[in-house]
N, C-alpha and C positions, 0 to 999 in steps of 0.2 A: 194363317197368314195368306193372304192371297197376291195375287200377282200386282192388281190394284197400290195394294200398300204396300209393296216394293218397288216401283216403278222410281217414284224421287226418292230413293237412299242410294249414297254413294254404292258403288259396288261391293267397296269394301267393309260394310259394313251388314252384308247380309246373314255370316256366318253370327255376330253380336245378336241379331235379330230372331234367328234361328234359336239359337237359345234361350233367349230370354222370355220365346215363345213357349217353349220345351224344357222350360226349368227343372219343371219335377224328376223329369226322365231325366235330365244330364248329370242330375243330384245323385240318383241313384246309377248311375253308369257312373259317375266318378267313385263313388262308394265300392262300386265292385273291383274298379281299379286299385284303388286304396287299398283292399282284404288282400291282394297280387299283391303289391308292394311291400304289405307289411309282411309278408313270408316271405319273400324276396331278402330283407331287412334281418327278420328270423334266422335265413340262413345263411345270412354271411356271418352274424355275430355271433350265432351258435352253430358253426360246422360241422358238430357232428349229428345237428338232424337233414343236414343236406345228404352228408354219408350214409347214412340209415335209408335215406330216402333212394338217394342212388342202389345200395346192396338189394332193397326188396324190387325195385325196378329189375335188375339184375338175377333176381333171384326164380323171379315168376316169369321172365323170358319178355318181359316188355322192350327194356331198352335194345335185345338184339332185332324184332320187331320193326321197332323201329331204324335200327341202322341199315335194314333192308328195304325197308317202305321208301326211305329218302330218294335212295336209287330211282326209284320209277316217281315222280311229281303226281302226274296225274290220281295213282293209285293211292298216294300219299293223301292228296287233298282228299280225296275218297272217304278213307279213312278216319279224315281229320274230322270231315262233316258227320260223318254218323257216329265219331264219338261222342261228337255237341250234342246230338239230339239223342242219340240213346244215351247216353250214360249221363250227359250232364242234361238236357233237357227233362226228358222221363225218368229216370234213376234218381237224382239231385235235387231235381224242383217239383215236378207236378207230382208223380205217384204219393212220394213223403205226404204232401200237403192234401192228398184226398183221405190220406188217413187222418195228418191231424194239421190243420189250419195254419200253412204258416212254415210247419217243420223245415219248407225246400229252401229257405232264406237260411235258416239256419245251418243246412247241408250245405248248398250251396256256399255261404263263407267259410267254412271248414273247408270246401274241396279249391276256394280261390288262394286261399291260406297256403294248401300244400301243393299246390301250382306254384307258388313266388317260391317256396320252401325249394321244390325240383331243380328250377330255373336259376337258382342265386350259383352265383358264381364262389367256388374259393379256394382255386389258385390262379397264377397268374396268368397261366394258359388259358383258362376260360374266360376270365378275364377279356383276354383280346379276340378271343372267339365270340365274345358279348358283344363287341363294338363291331367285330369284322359280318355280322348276321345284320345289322341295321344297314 
C-alpha cells in the first residue's frame, strides 16, 4: 500500500485497508488471540487448573517475582521484553522448529493456552481487578 493509494480514501477507512492488505497476518494474530481466549475460557469454567496454575506459579517463586518487579515499571518492562524473546521467541518458536519443522506453532499454542489459563479470573475480586487493569 503506498501513499498514492491512500491519498482518496476517507480517513477512516485506512485501518479496513490495512488489513485487508495484511490478511494473512491478521488471521494469524487473531488465531493467536483466540488460543489466549480460549484458556482464558478453560479457566473460568474449570477453576481448578487456574489454581494449579497459580500454586506452581507460587510454588517455583515466580508470582513473588513478580510482585516485586511491578514495583519498579521500568525493570518490569525489562523483564517483560526478554521474556518475549528468550523464553517465548527462542524457547517456544524458533529453537523447537530447527529441530523439527513447525513444532514452535505447536509450543507456542500450548504456552498462549496456559497464558489465558493464568490470567482467567475466578473470583469476584479478580474479576474487578480485570476491568480495574484496562
Amino acid at each position: 500500500m503506498s501513499i498514492r493509494d491512500t491519498a482518496s480514501l476517507p480517513r477512516w477507512r485506512y485501518p479496513f485497508r490495512l488489513v485487508r492488505d495484511n490478511a494473512r497476518a491478521y488471521v494469524w494474530l487473531n488465531i493467536a488471540y483466540g488460543l489466549t481466549a480460549v484458556g482464558f475460557v478453560l479457566g473460568i469454567v474449570f477453576s481448578e487448573l487456574q489454581s494449579a496454575r497459580a500454586d506452581t506459579l507460587e510454588g517455583d517463586g515466580t508470582a513473588e517475582l513478580v510482585q516485586e518487579l511491578v514495583l519498579t515499571p521500568p525493570l518490569f518492562a525489562l523483564v517483560i521484553l526478554a521474556v518475549n524473546i528468550g523464553k517465548v521467541g527462542l524457547g517456544f518458536i524458533i529453537l523447537p522448529s530447527l529441530v523439527v519443522p513447525f513444532a514452535g506453532l505447536a509450543l507456542f499454542a500450548y504456552f498462549a493456552v496456559e497464558t489465558g489459563v493464568t490470567l482467567a479470573p475466578t473470583s469476584p475480586i479478580a474479576w474487578v481487578q480485570l476491568i480495574r487493569s484496562r
